[in-house]
C-alpha positions in Angstrom: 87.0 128.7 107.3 84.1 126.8 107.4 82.6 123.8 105.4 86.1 122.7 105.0 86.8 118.9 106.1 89.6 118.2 108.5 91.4 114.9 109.8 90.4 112.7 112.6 93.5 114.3 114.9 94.9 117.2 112.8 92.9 119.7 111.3 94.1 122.2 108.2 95.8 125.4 108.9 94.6 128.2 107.0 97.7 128.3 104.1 96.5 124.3 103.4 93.0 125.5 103.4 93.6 128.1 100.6 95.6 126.2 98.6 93.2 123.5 98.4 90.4 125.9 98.0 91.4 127.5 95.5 90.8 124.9 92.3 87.8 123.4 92.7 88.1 120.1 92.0 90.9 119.6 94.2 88.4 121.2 97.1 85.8 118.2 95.7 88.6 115.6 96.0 89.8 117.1 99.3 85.9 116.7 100.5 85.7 113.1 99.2 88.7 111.6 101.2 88.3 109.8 104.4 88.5 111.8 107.9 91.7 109.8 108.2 92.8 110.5 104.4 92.8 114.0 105.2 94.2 113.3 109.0 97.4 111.4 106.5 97.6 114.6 104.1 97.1 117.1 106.8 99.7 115.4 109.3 102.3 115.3 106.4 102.1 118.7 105.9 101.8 119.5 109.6 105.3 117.2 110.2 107.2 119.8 107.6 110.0 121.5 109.7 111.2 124.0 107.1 108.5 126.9 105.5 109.7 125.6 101.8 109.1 121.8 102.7 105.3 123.0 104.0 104.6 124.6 100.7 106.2 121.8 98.7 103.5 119.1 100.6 100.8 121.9 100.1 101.3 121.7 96.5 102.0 118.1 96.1 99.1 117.1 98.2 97.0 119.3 95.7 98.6 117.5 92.8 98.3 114.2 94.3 94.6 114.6 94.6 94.4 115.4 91.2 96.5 112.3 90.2 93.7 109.9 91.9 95.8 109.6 95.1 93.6 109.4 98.8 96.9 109.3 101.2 100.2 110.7 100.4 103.0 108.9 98.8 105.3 107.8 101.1 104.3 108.8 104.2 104.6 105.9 106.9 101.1 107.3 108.3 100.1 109.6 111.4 101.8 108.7 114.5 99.3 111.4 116.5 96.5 109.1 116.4 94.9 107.6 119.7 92.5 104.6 118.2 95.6 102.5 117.2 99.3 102.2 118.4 102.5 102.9 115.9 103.5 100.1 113.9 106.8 99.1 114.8 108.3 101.3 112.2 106.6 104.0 113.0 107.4 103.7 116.8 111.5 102.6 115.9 111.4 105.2 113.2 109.3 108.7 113.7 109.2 108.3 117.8 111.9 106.8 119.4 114.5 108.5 116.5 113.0 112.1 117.1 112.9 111.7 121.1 116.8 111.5 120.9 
């Protein structure tokens, strides 16, 4: 789909894409974020393991928009990006703990 803005590492899959799409001023909030606003949004979604938890982020990303939000709530951050190594949380947390 073009014309839609993606992340600095991730980029939207095409459920995301029609989801936010599909009210515009969600799509005009999605546009305004940061590359790495949307990289946050996009990487939360992306880290969903089950189809039902993807959908749920889909949804609350769109409603999060709407609620003034420009990164999701709760998420520690993207651990994919190369310009800047994990916090220690991050790393202790989402790396090591999923490499076991």
């Amino acid at each position: 789909m073009s014309g839609f803005a993606h992340g600095t590492v991730h980029t939207a899959q095409a459920d995301m894409q029609v989801a936010i799409r599909s009210d515009p001023a969600v799509f005009a909030l999605w546009q305004d974020l940061t590359p790495l606003g949307r990289n946050e949004f996009i990487c939360w979604v992306e880290d969903a393991k089950r189809p039902a938890t993807r959908e749920r982020r889909i949804r609350r990303t769109c409603e999060e928009l709407l609620e003034g939000k420009r990164r999701p709530c709760c998420w520690p951050g993207c651990i994919h990006r190369d310009d800047k190594p994990p916090s220690r949380w991050q790393q202790d947390v989402l790396i090591d703990k999923k490499a076991k």
